[in-house]
C-alpha positions as CSV (number, residue, x, y, z in Angstrom):
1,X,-30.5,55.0,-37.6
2,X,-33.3,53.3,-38.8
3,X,-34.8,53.8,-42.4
4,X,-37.6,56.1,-42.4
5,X,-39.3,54.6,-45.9
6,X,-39.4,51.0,-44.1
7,X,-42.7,49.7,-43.5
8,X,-44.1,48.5,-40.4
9,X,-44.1,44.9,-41.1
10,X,-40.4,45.1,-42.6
11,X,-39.0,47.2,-39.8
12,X,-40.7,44.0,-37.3
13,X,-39.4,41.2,-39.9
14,X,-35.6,43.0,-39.4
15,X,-36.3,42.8,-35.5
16,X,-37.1,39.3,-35.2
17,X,-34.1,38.5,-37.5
18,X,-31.4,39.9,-35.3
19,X,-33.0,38.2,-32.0
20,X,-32.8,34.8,-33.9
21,X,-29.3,35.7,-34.4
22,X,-28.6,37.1,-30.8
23,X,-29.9,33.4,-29.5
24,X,-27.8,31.4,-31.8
25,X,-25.3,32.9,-30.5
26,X,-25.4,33.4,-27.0
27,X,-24.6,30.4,-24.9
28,X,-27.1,28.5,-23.2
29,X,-27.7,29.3,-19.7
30,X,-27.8,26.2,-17.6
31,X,-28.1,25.9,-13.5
32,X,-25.2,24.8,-11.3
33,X,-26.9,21.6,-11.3
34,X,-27.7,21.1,-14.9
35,X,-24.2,21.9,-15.8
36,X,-22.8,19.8,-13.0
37,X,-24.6,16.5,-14.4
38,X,-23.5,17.7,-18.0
39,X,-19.8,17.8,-16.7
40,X,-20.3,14.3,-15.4
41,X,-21.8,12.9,-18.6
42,X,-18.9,14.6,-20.7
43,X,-16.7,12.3,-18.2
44,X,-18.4,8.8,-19.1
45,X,-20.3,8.5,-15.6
46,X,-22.6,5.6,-15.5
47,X,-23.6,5.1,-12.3
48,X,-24.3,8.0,-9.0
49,X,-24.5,6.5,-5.3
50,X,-25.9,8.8,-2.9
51,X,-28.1,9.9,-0.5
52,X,-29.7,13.1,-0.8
53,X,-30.9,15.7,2.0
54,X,-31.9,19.8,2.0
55,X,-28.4,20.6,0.5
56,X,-28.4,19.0,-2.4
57,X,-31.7,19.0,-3.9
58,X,-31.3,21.3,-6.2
59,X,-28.7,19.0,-7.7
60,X,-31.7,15.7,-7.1
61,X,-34.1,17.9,-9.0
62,X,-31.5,17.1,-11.7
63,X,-30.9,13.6,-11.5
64,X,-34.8,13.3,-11.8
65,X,-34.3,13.9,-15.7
66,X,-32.2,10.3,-16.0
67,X,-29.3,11.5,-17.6
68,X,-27.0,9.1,-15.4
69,X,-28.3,6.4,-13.3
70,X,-29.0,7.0,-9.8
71,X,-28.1,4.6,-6.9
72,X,-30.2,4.9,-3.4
73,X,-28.2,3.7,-0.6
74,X,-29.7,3.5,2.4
75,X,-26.7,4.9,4.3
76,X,-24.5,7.3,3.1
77,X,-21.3,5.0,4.2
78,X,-22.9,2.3,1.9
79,X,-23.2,4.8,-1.2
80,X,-19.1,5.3,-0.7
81,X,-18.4,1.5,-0.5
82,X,-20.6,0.9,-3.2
83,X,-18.6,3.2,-5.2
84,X,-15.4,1.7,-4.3
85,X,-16.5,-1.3,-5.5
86,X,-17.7,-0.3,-8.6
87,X,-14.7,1.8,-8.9
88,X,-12.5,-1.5,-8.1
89,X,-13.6,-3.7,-10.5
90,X,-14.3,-1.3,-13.6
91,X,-11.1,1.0,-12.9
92,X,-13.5,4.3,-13.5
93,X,-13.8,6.5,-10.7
94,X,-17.0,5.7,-8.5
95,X,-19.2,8.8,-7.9
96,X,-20.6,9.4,-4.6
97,X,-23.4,12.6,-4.0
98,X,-24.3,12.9,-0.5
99,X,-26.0,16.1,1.6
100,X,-24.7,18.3,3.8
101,X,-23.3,18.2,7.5
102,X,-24.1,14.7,8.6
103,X,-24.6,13.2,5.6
104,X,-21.0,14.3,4.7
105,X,-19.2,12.7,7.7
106,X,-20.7,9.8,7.2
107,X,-18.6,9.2,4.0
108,X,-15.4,10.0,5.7
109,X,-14.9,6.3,6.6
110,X,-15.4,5.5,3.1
111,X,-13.2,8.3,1.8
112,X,-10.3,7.0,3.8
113,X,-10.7,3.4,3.2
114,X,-10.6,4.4,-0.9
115,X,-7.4,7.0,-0.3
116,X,-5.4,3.6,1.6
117,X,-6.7,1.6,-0.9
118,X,-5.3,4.0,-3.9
119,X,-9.6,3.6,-5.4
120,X,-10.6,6.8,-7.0
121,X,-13.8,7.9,-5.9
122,X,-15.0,11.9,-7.1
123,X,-17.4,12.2,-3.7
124,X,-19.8,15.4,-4.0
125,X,-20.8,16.8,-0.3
126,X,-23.4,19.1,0.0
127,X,-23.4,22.3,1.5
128,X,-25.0,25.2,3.2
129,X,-25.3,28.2,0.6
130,X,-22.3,30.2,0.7
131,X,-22.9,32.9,2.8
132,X,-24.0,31.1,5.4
133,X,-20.0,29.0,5.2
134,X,-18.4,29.1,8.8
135,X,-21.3,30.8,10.2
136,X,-22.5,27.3,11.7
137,X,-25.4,27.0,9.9
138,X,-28.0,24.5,10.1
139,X,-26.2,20.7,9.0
140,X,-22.7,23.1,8.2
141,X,-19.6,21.1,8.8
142,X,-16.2,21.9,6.8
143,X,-15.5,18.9,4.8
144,X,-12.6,20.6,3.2
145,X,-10.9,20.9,6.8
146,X,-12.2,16.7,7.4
147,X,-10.6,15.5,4.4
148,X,-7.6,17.2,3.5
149,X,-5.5,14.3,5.2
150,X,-7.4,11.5,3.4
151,X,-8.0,12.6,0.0
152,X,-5.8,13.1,-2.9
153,X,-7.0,16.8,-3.4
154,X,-10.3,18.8,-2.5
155,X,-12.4,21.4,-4.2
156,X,-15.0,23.9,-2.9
157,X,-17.2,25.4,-5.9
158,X,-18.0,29.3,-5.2
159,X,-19.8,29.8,-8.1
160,X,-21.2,28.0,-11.0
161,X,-18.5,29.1,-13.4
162,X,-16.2,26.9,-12.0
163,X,-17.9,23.6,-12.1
164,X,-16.5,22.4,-15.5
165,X,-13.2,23.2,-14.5
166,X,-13.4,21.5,-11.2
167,X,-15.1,18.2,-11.8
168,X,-12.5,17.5,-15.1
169,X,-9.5,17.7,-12.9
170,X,-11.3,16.2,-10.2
171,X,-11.6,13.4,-12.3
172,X,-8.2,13.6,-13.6
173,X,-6.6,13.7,-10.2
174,X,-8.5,10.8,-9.4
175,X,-7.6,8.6,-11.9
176,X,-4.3,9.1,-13.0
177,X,-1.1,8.0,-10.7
178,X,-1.7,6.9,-7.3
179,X,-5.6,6.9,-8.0
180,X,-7.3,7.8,-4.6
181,X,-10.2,10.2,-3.9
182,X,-11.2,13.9,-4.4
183,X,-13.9,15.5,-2.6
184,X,-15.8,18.8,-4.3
185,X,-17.7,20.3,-1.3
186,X,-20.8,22.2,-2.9
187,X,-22.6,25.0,-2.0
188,X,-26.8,24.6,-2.4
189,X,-26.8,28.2,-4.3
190,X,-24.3,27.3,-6.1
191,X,-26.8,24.7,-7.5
192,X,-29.3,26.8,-8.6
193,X,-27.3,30.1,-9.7
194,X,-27.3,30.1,-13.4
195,X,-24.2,30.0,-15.3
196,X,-22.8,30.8,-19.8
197,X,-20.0,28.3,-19.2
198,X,-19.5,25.2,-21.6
199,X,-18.2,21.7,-20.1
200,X,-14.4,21.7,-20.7
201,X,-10.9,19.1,-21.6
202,X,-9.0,22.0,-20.4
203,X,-6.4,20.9,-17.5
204,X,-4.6,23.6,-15.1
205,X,-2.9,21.5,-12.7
206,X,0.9,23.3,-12.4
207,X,1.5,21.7,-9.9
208,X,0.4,17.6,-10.5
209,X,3.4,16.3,-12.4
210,X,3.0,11.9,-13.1
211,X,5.2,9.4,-12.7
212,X,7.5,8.8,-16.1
213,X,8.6,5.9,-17.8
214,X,11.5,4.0,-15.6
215,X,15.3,4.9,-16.9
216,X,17.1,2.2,-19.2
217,X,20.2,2.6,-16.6
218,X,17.2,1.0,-13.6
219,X,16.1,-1.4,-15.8
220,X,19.7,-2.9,-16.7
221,X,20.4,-2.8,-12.9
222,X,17.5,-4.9,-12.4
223,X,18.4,-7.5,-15.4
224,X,21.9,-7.8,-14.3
225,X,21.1,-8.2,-10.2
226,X,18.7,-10.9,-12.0
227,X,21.6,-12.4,-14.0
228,X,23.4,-12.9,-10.8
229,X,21.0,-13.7,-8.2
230,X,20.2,-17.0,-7.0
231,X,17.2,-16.5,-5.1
232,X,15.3,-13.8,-6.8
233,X,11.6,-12.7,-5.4
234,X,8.8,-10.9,-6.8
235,X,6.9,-9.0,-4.6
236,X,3.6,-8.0,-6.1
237,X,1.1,-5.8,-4.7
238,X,-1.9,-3.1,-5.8
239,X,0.1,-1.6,-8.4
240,X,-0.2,-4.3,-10.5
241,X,-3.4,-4.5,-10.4
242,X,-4.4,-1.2,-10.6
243,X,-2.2,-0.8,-13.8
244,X,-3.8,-3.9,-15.1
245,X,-0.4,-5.8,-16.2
246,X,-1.1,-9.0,-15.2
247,X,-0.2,-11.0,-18.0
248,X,3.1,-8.9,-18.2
249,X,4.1,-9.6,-14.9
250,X,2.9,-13.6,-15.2
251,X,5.4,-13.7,-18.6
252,X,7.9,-11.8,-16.8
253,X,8.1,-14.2,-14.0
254,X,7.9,-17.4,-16.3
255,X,10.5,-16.4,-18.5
256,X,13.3,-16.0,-15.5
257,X,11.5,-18.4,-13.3
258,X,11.2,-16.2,-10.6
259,X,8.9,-17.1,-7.5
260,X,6.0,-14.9,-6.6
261,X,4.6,-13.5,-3.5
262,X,1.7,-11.3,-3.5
263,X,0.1,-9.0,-0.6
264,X,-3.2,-9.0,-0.1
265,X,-4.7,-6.8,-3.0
266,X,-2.1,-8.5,-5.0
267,X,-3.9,-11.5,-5.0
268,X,-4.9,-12.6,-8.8
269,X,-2.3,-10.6,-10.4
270,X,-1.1,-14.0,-11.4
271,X,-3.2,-16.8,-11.7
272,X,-3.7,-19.0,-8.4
273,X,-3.0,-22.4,-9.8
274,X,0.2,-20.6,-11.9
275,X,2.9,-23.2,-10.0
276,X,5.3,-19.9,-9.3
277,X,2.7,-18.1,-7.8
278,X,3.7,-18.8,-3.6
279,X,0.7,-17.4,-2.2
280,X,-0.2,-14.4,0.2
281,X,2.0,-13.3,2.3
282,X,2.6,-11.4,5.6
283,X,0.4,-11.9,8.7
284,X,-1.3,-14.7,7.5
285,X,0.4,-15.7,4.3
286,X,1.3,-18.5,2.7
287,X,5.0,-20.5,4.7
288,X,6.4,-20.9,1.5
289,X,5.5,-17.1,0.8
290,X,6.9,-16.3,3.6
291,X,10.1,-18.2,3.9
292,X,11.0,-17.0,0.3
293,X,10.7,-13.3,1.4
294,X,13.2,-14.5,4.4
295,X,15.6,-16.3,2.7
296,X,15.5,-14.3,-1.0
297,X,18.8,-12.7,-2.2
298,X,16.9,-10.7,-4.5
299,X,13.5,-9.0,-3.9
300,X,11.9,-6.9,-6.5
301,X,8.8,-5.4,-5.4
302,X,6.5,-4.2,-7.9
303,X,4.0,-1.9,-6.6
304,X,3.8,-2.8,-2.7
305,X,4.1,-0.4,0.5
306,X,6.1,-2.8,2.3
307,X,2.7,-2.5,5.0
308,X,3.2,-3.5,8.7
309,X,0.7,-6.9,7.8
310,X,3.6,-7.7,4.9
311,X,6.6,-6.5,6.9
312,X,5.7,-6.7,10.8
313,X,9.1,-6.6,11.8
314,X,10.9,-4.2,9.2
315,X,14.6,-4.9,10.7
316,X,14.5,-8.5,10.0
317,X,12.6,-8.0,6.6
318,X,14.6,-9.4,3.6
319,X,17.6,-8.6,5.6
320,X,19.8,-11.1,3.0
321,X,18.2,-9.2,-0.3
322,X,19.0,-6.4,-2.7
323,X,16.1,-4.8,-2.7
324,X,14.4,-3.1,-6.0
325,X,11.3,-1.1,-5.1
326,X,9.2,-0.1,-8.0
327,X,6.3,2.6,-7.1
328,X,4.3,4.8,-8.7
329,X,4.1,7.1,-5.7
330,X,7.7,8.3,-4.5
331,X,6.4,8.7,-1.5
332,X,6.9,4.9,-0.7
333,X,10.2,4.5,-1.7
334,X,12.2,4.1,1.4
335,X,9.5,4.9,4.0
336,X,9.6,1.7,5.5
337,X,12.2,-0.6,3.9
338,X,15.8,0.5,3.0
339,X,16.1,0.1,-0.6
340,X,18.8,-0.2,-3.1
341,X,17.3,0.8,-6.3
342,X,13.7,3.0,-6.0
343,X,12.0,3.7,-9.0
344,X,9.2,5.9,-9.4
345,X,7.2,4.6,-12.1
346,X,3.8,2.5,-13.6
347,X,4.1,-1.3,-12.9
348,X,3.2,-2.1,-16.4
349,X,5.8,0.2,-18.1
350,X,8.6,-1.2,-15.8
351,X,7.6,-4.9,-16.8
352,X,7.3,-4.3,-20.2
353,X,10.7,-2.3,-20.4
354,X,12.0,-5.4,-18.8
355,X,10.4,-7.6,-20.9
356,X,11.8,-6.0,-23.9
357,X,15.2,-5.8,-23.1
358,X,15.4,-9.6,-21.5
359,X,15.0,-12.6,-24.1
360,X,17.1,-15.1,-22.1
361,X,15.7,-17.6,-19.6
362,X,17.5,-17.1,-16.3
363,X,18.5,-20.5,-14.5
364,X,16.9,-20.0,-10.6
365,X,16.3,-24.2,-10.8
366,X,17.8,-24.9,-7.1
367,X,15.5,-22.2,-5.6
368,X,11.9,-22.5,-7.2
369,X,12.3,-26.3,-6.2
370,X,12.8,-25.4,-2.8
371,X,10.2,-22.8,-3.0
372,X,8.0,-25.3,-4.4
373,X,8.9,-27.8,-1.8
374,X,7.7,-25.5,1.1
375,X,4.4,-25.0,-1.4
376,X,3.7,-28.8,-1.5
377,X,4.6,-29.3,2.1
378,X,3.1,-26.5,3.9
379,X,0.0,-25.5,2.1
380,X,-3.0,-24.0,3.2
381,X,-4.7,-26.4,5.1
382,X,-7.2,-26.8,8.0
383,X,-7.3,-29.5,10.7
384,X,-10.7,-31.5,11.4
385,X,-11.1,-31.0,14.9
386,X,-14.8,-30.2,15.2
387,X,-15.7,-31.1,11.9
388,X,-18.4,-33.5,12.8
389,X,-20.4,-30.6,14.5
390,X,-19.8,-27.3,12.6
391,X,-18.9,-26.9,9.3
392,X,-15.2,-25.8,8.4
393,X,-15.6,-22.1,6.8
394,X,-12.3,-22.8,4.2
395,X,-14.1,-25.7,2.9
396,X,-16.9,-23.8,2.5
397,X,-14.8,-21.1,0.6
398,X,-13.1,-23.7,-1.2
399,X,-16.2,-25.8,-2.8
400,X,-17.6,-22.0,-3.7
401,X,-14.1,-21.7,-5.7
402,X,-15.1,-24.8,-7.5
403,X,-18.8,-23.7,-8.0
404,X,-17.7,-20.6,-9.8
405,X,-14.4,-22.7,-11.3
406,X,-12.4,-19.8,-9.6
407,X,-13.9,-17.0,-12.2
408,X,-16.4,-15.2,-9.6
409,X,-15.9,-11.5,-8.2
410,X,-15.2,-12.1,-4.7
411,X,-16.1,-9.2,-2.5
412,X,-15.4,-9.5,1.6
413,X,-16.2,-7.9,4.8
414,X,-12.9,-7.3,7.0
415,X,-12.0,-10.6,9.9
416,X,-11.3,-14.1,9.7
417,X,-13.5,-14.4,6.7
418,X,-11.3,-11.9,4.7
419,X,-8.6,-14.3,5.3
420,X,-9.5,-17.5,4.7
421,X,-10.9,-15.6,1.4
422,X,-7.8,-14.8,0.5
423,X,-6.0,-18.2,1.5
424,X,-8.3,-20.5,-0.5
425,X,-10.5,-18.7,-3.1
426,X,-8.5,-19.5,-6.2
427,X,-8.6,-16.0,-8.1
428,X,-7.7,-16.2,-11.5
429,X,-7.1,-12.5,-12.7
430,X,-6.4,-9.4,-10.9
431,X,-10.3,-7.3,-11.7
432,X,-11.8,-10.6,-9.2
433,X,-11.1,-9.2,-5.5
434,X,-12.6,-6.6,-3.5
435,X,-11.6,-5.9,0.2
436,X,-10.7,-3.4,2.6
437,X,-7.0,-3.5,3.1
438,X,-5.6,-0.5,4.4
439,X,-8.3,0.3,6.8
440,X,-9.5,-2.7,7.7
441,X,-13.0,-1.4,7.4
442,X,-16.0,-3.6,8.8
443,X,-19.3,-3.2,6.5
444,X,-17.5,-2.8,3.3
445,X,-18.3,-6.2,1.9
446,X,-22.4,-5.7,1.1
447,X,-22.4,-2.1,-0.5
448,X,-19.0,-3.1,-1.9
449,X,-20.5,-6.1,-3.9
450,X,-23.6,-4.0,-4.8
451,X,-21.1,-1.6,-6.6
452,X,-18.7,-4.7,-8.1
453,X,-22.1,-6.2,-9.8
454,X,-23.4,-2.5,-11.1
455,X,-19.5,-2.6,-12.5
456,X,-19.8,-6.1,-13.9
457,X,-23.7,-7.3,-14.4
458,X,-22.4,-10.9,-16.2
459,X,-20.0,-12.0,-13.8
460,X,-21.0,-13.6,-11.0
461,X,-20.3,-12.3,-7.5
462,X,-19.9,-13.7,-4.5
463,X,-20.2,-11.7,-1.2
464,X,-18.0,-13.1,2.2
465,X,-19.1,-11.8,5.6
466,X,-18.7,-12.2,9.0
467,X,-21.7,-11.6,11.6
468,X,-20.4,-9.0,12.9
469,X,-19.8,-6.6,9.9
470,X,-22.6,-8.2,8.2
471,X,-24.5,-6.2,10.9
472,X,-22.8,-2.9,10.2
473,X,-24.6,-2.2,6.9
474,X,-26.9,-5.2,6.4
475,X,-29.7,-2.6,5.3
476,X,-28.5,-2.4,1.5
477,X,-29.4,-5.5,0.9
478,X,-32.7,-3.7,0.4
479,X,-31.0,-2.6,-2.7
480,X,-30.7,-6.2,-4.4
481,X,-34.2,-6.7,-5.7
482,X,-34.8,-3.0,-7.0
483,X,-32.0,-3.2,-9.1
484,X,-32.2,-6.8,-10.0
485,X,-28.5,-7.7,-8.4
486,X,-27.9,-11.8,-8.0
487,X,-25.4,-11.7,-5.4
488,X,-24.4,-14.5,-3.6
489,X,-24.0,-13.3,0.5
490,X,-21.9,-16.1,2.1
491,X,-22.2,-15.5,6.0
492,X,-19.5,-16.9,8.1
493,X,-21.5,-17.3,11.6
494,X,-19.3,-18.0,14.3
495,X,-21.8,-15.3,17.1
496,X,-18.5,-13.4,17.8
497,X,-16.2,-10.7,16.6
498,X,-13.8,-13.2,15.0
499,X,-11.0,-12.3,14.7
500,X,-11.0,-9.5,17.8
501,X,-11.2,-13.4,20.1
502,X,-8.6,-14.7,18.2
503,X,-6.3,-12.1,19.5
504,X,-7.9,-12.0,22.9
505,X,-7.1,-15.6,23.1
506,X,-3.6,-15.5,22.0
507,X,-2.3,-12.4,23.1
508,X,-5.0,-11.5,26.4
509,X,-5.4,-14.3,28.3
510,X,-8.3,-15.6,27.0
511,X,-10.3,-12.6,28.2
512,X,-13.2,-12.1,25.8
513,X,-14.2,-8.8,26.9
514,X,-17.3,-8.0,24.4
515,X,-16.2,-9.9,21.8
516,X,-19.0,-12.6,22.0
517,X,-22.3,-11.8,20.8
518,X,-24.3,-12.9,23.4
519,X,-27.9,-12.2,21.5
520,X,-27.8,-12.0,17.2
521,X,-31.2,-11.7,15.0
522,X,-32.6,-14.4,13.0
523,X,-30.5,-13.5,9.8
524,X,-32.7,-15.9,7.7
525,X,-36.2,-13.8,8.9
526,X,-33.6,-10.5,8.3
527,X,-32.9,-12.1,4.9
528,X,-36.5,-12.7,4.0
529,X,-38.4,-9.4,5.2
530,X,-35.9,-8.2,2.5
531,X,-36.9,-10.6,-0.2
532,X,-33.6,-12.1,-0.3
533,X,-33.9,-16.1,-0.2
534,X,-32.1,-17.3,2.5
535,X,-30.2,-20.4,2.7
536,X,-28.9,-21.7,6.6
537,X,-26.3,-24.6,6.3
538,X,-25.8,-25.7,10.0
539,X,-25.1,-29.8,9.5
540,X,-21.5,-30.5,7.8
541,X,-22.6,-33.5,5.7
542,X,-25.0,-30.7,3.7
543,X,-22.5,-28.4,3.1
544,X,-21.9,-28.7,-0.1
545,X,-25.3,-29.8,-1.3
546,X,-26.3,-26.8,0.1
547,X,-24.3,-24.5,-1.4
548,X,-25.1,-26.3,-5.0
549,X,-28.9,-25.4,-4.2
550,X,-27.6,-21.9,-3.0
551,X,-25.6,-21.4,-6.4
552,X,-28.4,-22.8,-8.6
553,X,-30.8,-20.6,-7.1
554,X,-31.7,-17.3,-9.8
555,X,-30.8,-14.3,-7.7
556,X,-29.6,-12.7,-4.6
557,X,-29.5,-15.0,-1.7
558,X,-28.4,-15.2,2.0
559,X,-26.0,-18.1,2.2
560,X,-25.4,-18.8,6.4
561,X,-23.0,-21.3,7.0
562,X,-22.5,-21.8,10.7
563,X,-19.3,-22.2,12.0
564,X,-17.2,-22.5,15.6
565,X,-16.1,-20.0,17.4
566,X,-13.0,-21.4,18.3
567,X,-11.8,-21.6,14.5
568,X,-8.9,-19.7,14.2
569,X,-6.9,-18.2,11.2
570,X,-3.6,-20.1,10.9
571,X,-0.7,-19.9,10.1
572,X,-0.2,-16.7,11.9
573,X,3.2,-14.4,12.0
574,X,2.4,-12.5,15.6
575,X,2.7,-8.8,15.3
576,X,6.5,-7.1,15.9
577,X,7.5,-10.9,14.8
578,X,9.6,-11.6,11.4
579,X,8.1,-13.3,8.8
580,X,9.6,-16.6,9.1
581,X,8.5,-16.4,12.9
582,X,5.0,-17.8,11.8
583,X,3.0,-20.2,14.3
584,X,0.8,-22.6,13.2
585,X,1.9,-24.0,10.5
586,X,0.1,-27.3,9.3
């Protein structure tokens, strides 16, 4: 009731007081959008690839204010590359924000690639306002339905409310584990609807349970089938590297003197020129790699799916081992190979559990000499046979390894390029390469170096294509100059699908059916209408002078090195053959 003896001026004084406090202490009302980037800052992003379209403006109207850095693909399956690069090489989830209907399918490559890969990406996919959901609206398509297979969980916001909620376990799921992707399908109104909430480090996931530490009764087994073996193995794969324990697992295998094989993302786990360190195996793996994982008694794989490019014929796999799985998804214990220990836990806590409970040196003389014999005997090598008239791609990717002195971020397209990569780039440290395993996905080596580079401006990195998925998603290169990126694109140019006539030679008859380009662009006139210097090495005697001009040069460059068509990638272990069935061996 108010006073009646108050004056006019005091009664208005008394009014303005309380609304002062009324504001101070209701929350601030923020947009979908304006809450969404706060959640996102809150979470340390650096760096958005995307596209956007109708759906998501709202959410662009945001990004205008700068808050986190914006990166404009020019095709939404080179945004979620980009990301997995970045995502690869700084281990924080890569952020993805793409439209509505087609813009969302057109990550769906990308999203499977990173859930193979175990890369977490947080992808954003616009769409229609909500109550126009399953009422086929204009550029509707139910991304929830797409990606439930390929992602590690999926969100679709309703209202605004539940964006901080959402986008921290997002990020959570992501991350943690068996990284891999999440996907949070949103609404356009649920952009612009207004919202009280704060940005939160609450977690309500019942039902996400991590893996533990490993028990001490699996890590004695393991010490004591060490203690008695005589041919011991490690098997190292993505694990490792995702749980960055190189170093642990290098001490681990120098203190027992254990040989070790890595798969494909294994590579650089241990250092290349580390004498224990076998090589790649599998398809087209190292012979000693693969004669050890033939002939072990003991095989401890730490953080590998056993995949059919490793184990191609599972029966004959290791068939003389005990074999010690270590995984952090318990899905992959046993799916494949039979083993006779499983356990369910981080690489980096198992190796340092064993580190700690093993002092002693363990005596595997006899074997690592023969290892190393097959090593010194059987390395990777190349013959010469058309050497005076195109140049030899794994000399190419050799000299770059001596360029960079083996410290570069080597990114790759997916073909014969990827493996001679893998077979003669000598990576040093397990943050250095970035490839498409899993999915064997063509065009992920361009937006993938883009996002390796945003991840890691001062190292230097070094792009391998082929000319065939060089042409896939060639149109990011656009994207070098405006953000300043000195990549190196190496460009294996044989005018074919690679490795597609390598198989078609071997295995059809020698009947190329379409996989001969029989008309390509002039990829140095491609190279300069984007403002990329380009750099065509077709005379072997200028091979490596040109690539020390190529190197020298101050930013992003085209490097083409032409090669034959008829170079294959050897050694080779056919497909449904065992390991130590390889052909080719030089």
């Amino acid at each position: 009731m108010s006073n009646p003896q108050m004056t006019e001026h005091e009664n208005h004084t008394t009014d303005t007081q309380a609304d002062r406090l009324t504001a101070e202490t209701k929350p601030t009302e923020r947009s979908g959008s304006e809450l969404l980037v706060e959640a996102l800052v809150k979470e340390g992003t650096e760096q958005i690839f995307g596209y956007p379209g109708g759906a998501v403006l709202p959410l662009y109207d945001t990004f205008y204010d700068g808050k986190i850095r914006h990166i404009l693909a020019r095709h939404e399956q080179g945004a979620v590359h980009a990301a997995e690069g970045y995502a690869r090489v700084s281990g924080k989830p890569g952020v993805v924000v793409v439209t509505s209907g087609p813009g969302s399918t057109n990550v769906i490559t990308g999203i499977a690639d990173a859930y193979s890969d175990s890369l977490p990406l947080v992808v954003f996919t616009g769409q229609v306002a909500t109550p126009g959901i399953g009422k086929d609206a204009f550029q509707e398509a139910d991304l929830l339905s797409m990606t439930t297979p390929i992602t590690k969980h999926n969100f679709q916001v309703k209202h605004p409310d539940e964006i901080p909620s959402v986008v921290h376990q997002a990020f959570h799921i992501a991350n943690t584990g068996r990284k891999g992707p999440v996907v949070i399908d949103f609404p356009k109104d649920v952009g612009i609807l207004k919202s009280e909430v704060d940005v939160t480090d609450e977690l309500d996931l019942p039902g996400y349970h991590l893996a533990d530490a490993p028990e001490p009764s699996d890590i004695d087994y393991v010490l004591a089938k060490l203690k008695d073996a005589k041919k011991p193995v490690l098997l190292v794969g993505a694990g490792v590297r995702h749980s960055q324990s190189g170093p642990q697992l290098t001490e681990f295998a120098e203190r027992h003197q254990i040989p070790v094989v890595t798969t494909l993302h294994g590579l650089g786990t241990i250092p290349y020129e580390n004498p224990l360190f076998l090589g790649m195996g599998g398809m087209h793996g190292s012979y000693a790699a693969n004669m050890a994982l033939s002939d072990c008694d003991l095989l401890i794989n730490l953080g590998s799916r056993f995949d059919d490019r490793l184990a191609s014929n599972p029966e004959e796999f290791a068939k003389h081992a005990t074999v010690v799985h270590v995984d952090i998804d318990a899905s992959e214990i046993d799916k494949i190979i039979k083993t006779d220990l499983g356990i369910v836990a981080d690489c980096k806590l198992v190796l340092e559990s064993l580190l700690n409970e093993s002092n002693h040196y363990t005596d595997h003389e006899n074997w690592v000499e023969y290892c190393l014999n097959n090593k010194k005997d059987h390395p990777f090598a190349y013959t010469d046979e058309e050497a005076d008239v195109f140049n030899k791609p794994q000399r190419a990717i050799e000299y770059i390894g001596e360029i960079t002195n083996g410290d570069a971020i080597v990114t790759t397209d997916v073909g014969q390029h990827q493996m001679w990569a893998a077979q003669f780039y000598p990576f040093k440290d397990h943050n250095q390469f970035v490839t498409s395993g899993g999915l064997g996905t063509m065009g992920f080596g361009i937006p993938s170096a883009i996002g390796a580079k945003l991840a890691s401006p001062d190292k230097t990195v070094v792009c391998f294509v082929g000319d065939g998925g060089f042409q896939m998603t060639n149109q990011e290169m656009a994207i070098l100059n405006e953000y300043g990126l000195d990549i190196k694109i190496v460009l294996i140019n044989n005018g074919t699908l690679g490795m597609v006539k390598q198989w078609q030679d071997k295995f059809f008859n020698q009947r190329f059916s379409h996989s001969v380009f029989n008309g390509q662009p002039d990829f140095q006139k491609l190279s300069e209408a984007y403002g990329v210097k380009g750099f065509l090495i077709e005379d072997p005697a200028q091979l490596e002078s040109e690539l020390d001009n190529a190197f020298a040069y101050e930013g992003p460059a085209l490097i083409e090195v032409r090669i034959s068509p008829k170079e294959p990638v050897l050694p080779m272990v056919p497909s449904g053959k065992a390991n130590h069935e390889m052909e080719g061996v030089l």
